[in-house]
C-alpha positions as CSV (number, residue, x, y, z in Angstrom):
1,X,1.0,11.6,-4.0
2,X,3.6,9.8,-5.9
3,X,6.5,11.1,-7.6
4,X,6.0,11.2,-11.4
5,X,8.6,12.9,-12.9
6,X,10.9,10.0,-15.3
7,X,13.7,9.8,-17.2
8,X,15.0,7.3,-19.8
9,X,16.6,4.3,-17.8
10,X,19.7,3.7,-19.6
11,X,20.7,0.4,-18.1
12,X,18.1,-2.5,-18.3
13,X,21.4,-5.3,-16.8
14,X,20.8,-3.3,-13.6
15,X,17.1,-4.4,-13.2
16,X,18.1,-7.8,-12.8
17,X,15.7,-9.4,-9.7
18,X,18.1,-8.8,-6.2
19,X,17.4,-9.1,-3.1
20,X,16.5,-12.9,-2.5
21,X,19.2,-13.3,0.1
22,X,17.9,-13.8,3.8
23,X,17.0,-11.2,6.2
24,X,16.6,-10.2,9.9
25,X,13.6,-12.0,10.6
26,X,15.4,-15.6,9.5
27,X,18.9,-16.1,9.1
28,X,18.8,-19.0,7.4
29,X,15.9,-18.7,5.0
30,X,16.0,-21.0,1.7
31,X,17.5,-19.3,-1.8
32,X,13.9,-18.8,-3.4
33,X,11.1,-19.1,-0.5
34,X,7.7,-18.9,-2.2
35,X,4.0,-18.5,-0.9
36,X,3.5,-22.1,-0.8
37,X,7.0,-23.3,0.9
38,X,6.3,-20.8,3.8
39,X,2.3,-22.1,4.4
40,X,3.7,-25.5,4.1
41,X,6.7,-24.7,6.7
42,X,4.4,-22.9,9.2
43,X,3.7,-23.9,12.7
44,X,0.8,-22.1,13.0
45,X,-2.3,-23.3,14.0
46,X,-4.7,-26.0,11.7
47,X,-7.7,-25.5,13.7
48,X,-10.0,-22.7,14.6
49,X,-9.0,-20.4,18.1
50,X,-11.5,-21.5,21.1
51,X,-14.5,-19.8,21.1
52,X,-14.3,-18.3,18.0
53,X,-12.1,-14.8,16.6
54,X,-12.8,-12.1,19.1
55,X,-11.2,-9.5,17.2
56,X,-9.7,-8.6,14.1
57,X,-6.0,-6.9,14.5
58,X,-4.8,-4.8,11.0
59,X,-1.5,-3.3,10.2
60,X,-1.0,-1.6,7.2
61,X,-1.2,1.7,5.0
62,X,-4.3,2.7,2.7
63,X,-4.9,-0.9,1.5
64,X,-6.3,-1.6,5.4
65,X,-7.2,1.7,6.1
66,X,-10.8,2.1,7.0
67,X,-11.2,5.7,8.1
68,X,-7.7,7.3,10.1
69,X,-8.0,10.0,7.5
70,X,-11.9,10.9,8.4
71,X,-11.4,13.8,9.4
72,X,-9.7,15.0,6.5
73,X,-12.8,14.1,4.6
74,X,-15.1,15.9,7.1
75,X,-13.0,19.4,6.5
76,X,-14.2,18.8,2.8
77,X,-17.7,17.3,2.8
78,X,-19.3,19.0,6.3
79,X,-23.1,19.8,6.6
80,X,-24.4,22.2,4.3
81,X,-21.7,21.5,1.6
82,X,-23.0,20.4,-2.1
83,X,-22.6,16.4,-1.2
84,X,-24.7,17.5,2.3
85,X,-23.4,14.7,3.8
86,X,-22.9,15.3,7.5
87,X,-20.9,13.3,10.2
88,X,-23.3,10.4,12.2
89,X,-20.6,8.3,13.1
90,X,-18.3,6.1,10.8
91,X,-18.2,4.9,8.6
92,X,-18.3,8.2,7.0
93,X,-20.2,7.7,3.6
94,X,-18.5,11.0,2.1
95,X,-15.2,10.1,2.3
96,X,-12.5,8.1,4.9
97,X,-11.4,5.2,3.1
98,X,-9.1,4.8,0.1
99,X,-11.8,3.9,-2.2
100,X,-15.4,4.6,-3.2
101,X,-16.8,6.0,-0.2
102,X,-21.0,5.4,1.1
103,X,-20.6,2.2,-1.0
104,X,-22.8,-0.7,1.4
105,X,-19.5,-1.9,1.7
106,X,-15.9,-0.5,2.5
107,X,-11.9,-1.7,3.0
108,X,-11.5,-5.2,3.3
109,X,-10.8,-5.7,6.8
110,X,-13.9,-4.3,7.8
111,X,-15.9,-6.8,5.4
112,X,-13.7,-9.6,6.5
113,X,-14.4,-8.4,10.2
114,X,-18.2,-8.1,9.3
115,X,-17.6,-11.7,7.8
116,X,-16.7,-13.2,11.4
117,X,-19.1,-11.4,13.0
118,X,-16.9,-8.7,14.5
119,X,-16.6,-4.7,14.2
120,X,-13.6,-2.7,13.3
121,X,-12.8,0.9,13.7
122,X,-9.5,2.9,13.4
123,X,-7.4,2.8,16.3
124,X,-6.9,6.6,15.7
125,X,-8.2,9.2,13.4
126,X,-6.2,12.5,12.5
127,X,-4.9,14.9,10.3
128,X,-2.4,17.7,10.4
129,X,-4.0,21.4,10.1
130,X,-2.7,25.1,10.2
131,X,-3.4,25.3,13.6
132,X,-1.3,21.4,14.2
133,X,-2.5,17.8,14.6
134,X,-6.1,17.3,15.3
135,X,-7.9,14.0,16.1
136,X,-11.4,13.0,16.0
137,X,-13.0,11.8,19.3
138,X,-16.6,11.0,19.6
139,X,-17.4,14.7,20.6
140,X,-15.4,16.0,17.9
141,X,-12.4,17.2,16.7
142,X,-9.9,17.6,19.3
143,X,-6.0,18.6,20.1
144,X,-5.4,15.3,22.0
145,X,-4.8,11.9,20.5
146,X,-8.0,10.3,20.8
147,X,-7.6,6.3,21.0
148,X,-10.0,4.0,20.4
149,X,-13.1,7.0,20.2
150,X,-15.3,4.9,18.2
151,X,-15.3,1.8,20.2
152,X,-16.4,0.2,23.5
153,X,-13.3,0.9,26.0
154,X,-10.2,-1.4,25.7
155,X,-10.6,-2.0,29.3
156,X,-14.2,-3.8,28.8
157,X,-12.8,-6.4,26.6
158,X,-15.0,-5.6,23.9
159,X,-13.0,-2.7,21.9
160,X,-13.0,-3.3,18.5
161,X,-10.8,-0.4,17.9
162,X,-8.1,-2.3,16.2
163,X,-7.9,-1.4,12.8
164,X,-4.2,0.7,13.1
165,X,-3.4,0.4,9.5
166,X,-3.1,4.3,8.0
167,X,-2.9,5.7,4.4
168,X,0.8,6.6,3.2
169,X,2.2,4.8,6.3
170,X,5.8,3.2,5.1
171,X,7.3,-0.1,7.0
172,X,9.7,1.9,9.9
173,X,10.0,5.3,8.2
174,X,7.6,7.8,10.0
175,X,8.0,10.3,7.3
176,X,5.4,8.5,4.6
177,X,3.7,9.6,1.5
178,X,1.5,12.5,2.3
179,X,3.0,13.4,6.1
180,X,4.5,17.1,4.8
181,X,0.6,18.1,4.1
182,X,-1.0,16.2,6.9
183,X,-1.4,12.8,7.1
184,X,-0.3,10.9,10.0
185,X,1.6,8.1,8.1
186,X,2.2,6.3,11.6
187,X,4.7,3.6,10.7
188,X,4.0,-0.2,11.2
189,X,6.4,-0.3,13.9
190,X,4.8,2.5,15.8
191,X,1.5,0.8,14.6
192,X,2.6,-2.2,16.8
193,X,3.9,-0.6,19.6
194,X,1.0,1.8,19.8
195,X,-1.3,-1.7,20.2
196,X,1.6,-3.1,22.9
197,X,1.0,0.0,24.6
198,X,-3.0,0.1,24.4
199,X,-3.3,-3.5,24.9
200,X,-1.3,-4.8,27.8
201,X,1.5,-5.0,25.9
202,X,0.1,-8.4,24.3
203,X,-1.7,-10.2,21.3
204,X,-4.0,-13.2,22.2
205,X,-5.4,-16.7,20.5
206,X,-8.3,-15.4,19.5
207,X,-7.3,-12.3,17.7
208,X,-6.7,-12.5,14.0
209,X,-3.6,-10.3,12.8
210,X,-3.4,-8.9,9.3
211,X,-0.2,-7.2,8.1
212,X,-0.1,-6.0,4.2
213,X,2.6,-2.9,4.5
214,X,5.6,-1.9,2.3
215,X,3.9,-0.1,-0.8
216,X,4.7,3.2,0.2
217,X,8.3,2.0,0.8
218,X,8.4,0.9,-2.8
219,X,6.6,4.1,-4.7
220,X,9.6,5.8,-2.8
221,X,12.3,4.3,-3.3
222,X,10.8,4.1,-7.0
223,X,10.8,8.3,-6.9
224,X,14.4,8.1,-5.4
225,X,15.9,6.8,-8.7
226,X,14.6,9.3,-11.0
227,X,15.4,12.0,-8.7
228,X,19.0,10.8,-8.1
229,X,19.8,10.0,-11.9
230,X,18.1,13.5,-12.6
231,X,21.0,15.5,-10.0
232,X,23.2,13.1,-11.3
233,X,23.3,14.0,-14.7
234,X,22.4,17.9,-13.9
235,X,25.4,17.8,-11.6
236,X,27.6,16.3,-14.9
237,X,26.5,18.5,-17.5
238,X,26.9,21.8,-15.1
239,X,30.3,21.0,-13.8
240,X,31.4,20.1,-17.6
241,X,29.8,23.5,-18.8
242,X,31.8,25.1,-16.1
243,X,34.8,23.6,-17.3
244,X,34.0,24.4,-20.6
245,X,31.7,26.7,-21.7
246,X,31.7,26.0,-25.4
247,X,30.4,22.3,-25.5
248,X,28.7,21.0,-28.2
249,X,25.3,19.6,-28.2
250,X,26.8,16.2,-28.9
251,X,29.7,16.7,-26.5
252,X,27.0,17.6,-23.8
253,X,24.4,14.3,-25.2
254,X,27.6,11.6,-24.8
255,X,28.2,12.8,-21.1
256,X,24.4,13.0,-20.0
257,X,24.6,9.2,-21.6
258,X,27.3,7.9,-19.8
259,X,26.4,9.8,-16.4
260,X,22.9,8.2,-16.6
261,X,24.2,5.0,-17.4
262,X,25.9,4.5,-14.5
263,X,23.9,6.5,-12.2
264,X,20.9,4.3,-12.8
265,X,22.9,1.6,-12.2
266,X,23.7,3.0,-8.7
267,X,20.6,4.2,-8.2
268,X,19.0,0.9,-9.0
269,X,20.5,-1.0,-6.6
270,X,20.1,1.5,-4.0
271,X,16.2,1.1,-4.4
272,X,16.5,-2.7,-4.5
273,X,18.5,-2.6,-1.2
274,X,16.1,-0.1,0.4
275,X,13.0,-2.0,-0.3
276,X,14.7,-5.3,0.6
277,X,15.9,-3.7,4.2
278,X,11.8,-2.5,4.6
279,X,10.9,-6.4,3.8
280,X,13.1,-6.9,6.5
281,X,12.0,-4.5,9.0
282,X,8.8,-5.7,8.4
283,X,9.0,-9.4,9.0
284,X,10.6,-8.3,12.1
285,X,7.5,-6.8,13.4
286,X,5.1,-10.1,12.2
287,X,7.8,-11.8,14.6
288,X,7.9,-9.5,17.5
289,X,3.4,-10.0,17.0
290,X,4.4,-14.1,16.9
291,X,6.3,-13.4,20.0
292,X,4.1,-11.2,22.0
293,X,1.1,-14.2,21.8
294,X,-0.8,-13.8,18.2
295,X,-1.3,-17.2,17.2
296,X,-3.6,-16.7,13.4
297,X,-1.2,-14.1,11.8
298,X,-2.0,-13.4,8.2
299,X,0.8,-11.5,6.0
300,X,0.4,-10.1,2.3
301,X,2.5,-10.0,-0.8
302,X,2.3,-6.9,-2.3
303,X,0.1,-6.5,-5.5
304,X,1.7,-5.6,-8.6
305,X,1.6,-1.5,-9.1
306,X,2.8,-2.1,-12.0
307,X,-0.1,-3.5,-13.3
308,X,-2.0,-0.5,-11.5
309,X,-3.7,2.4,-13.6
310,X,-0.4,4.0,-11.6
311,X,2.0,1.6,-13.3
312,X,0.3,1.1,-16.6
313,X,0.4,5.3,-16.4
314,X,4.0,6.1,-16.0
315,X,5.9,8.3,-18.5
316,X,7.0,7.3,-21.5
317,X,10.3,6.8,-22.5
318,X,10.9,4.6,-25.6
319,X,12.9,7.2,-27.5
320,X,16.2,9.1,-27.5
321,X,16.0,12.0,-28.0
322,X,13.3,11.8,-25.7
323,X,9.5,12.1,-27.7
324,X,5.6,12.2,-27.1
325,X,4.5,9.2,-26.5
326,X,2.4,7.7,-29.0
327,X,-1.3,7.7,-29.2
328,X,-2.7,4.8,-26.5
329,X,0.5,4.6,-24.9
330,X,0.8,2.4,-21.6
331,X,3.7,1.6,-20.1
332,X,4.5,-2.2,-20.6
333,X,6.4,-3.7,-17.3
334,X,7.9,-6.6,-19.9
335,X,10.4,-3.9,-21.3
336,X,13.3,-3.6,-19.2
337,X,14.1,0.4,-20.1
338,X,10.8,1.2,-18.9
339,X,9.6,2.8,-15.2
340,X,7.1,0.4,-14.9
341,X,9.3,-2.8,-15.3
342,X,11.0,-1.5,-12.1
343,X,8.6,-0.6,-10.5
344,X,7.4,-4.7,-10.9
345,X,11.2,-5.7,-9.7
346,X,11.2,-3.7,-6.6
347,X,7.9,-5.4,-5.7
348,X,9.3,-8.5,-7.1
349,X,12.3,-7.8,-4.3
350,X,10.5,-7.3,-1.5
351,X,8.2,-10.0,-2.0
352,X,10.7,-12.4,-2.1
353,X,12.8,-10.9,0.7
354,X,9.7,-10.9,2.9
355,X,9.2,-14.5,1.9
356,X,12.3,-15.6,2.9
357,X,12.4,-13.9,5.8
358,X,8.8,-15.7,6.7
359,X,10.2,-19.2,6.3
360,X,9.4,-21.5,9.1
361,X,8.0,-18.6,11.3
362,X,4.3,-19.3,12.2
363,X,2.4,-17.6,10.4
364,X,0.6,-18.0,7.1
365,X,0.7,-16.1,4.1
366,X,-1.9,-14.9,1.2
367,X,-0.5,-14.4,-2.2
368,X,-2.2,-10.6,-2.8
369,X,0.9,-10.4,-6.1
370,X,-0.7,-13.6,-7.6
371,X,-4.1,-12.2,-6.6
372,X,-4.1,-8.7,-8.7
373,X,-2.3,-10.7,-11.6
374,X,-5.0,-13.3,-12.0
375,X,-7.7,-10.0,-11.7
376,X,-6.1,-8.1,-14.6
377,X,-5.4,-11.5,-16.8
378,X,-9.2,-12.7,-16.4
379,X,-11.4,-9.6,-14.9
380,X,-14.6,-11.8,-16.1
381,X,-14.2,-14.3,-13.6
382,X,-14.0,-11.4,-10.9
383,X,-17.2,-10.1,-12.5
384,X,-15.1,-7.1,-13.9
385,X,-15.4,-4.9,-17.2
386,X,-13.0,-2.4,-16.3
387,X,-9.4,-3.2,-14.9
388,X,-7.7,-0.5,-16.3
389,X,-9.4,3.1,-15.2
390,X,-10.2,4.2,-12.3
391,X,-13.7,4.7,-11.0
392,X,-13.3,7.8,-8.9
393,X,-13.1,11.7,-10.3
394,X,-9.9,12.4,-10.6
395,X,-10.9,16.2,-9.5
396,X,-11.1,14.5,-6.2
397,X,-7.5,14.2,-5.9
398,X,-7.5,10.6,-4.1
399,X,-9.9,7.9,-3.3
400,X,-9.6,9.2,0.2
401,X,-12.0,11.9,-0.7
402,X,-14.0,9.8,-3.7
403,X,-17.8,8.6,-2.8
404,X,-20.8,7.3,-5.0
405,X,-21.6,10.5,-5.6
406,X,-18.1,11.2,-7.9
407,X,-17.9,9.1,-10.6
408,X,-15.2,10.0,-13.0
409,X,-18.2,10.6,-15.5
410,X,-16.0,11.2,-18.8
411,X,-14.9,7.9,-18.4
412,X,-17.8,6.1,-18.4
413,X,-17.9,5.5,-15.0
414,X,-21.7,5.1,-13.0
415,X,-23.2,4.2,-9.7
416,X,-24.9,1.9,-12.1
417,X,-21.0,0.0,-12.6
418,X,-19.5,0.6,-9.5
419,X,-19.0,-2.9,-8.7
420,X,-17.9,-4.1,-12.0
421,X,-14.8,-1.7,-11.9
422,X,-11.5,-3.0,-10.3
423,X,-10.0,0.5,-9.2
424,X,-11.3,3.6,-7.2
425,X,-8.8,5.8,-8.6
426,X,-4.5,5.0,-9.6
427,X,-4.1,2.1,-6.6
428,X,-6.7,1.6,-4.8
429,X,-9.7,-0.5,-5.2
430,X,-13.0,0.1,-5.9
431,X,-14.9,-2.0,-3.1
432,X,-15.7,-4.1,-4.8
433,X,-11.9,-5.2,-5.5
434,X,-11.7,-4.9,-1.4
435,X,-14.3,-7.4,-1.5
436,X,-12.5,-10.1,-3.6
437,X,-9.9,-9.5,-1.1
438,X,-11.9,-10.2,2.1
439,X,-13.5,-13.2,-0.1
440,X,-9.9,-14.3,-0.9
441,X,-8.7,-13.9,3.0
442,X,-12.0,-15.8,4.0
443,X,-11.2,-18.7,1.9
444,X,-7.3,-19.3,2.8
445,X,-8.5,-19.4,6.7
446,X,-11.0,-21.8,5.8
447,X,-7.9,-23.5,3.7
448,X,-5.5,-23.2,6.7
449,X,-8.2,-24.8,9.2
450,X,-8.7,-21.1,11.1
451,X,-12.7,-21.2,10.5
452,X,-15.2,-23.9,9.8
């Protein structure tokens, strides 16, 4: 689902880390906020809510998505198909979630909810067909949005239907990875207001709020520069052949170099400015949840993709003339010329932005970069033997469609290791990753004073 196609960068000056200026949530943020500073600066609560967490609140893409894609799954593993797994309610053990499905556990949120003794199930399940959008209601599939089908009413004060997070969904941009073939990709701001609008328009003390959103904005704008140095230089070389039809090789080499040069440069900083504006957007929405009543609101720095089986896959370019890469090649995100080093920055960028924009709001933070760092530098103390492939058959196409029952055999993956691998397939967890996760969120609430 994400772009692949790379060229060469030619200017390694024009990775240099941007964005750390303040943004719309905080005017006034400090030069270099960090996880620490904005836990420290927080006014949110040091003691548990009264009575206990009543409900868990999620906003998100695939990393907190536990099932809004269902019913893509069920068009692929229905009754009578080879995995004869038919639909009894969700979870949905053939597929749903973006990682190893029918696992006894699934997404984080859920085991975090399962952890405070509450249930969570998507807020809405659907996925674009021939025949247009269909949602899946408790009777079945069906043309109108079905809300909250899996859950006791919202009007009964039980719902647990609160999980709104969906896979591909981008910070404000309703047109996410995977929306031109069916996904919903339901923004986080439509994510929020879609909860406003379900839930009397308000959040509550005893609600915890999880936000962990902006990936998608990042694999995009990540795509964006190799498409626009690739016109770039296509554009160049055409209108020079035009010109003169009888350019040499070299001729036609030196302007490809200096057209790439400085379109990557522009290109660059485009992408740093885009995911900066998304860290924006998106602190504006924890604010506008401050503001509407949430009082335990939990935001999440985005992992390193880099350091992903994604990152570590992208194409290589360490040679001009361009090359095969050699034999064990994996892209190294400490080399500046290399797609994997930005692909780092721009995380690096909206981290920061999102951390300066958090400064002094009240809400706390969990470092999920830090997290995936320390999981890749010392897997052992995770209980991992695998970090770097993913667990899931890659003729499955996404983790969305993975369960136990497709293990990516050929590389040595078994039901037997399932929860000794760190990824499901190229970014997602395996659950037991999702697990360390939900361990991780457990502990920081218990740091922050939210639970006993």
């Amino acid at each position: 689902m994400r772009n692949r196609v790379w060229i060469a960068l030619a200017l390694a000056s024009a990775l240099g880390l941007a964005g750390c200026g303040g943004g719309g949530g905080n005017p006034t943020p400090p030069t270099l906020a960090t996880v620490s500073s904005v836990n420290a600066a927080s006014t949110a609560p040091t003691t548990p809510p009264s009575g206990g967490f009543k409900q868990v609140v999620a906003f998100g893409d695939s990393l907190s998505d536990d099932g809004a894609y269902t019913l893509a799954a069920l068009s692929v593993y229905g009754p009578g198909t080879t995995e004869n797994i038919s639909f009894a309610g969700l979870p949905y053990r053939a597929g749903g979630q973006f990682t190893v499905n029918g696992a006894p556990s699934g997404n984080w949120t859920g085991v975090l909810a399962k952890s405070l003794n509450l249930g969570l199930t998507p807020n809405l399940i659907g996925y674009g067909t021939t025949a247009g959008v269909m949602y899946l209601g408790a009777s079945g599939p069906t043309a109108t949005p079905a809300f909250c089908a899996f859950s006791a009413p919202v009007s009964s004060g039980q719902a647990n239907c609160t999980n709104f997070a969906q896979g591909g969904s981008m910070v404000s941009n309703a047109n996410g990875i995977g929306h031109s073939t069916g996904a919903l990709t339901l923004p986080v701001t439509a994510q929020v207001q879609n909860y406003l609008m379900q839930f009397g328009g308000s959040f509550n003390s005893n609600q915890l709020v999880t936000v962990l959103a902006g990936n998608n904005d990042i694999f995009t704008a990540l795509g964006t520069v190799s498409a626009s140095v690739t016109q770039a230089v296509t554009q160049a070389v055409t209108s020079a052949l035009q010109q003169n039809p009888n350019l040499t090789q070299a001729q036609i080499a030196a302007i490809q170099a200096t057209v790439q040069h400085d379109a990557t440069s522009q290109a660059v900083a485009v992408a740093q400015a885009t995911v900066a504006k998304a860290a924006d957007d998106l602190s504006a929405q924890v604010s506008l949840i401050s503001s509407k009543g949430a009082k335990y609101v939990m935001v999440y720095t985005l992992p390193d993709s880099s350091q992903t089986p994604f990152g570590r896959g992208l194409p290589y370019t360490g040679a001009t003339p361009p090359q095969a890469p050699p034999a064990g090649y994996v892209c190294d995100n400490t080399v500046t010329t290399t797609p994997c080093y930005l692909l780092s920055n721009l995380v690096q960028v909206f981290n920061q932005r999102l951390l300066n924009d958090l400064q002094g709001q009240p809400v706390k933070v969990l470092d999920g970069y830090s997290l995936l760092n320390q999981e890749i530098a010392n897997p052992t103390q995770f209980g991992f033997t695998n970090v770097t492939t993913p667990w899931c058959n890659p003729a499955t196409t996404s983790s969305l469609l993975c369960n136990v029952n497709t293990p990516y055999t050929a590389a040595g993956a078994t039901t037997a290791n399932l929860g000794s691998w760190l990824f499901a397939d190229t970014v997602h967890p395996t659950p037991a990753g999702y697990q360390i996760i939900a361990n991780t969120t457990l502990q920081s609430m218990k740091g922050f004073g939210w639970v006993q």
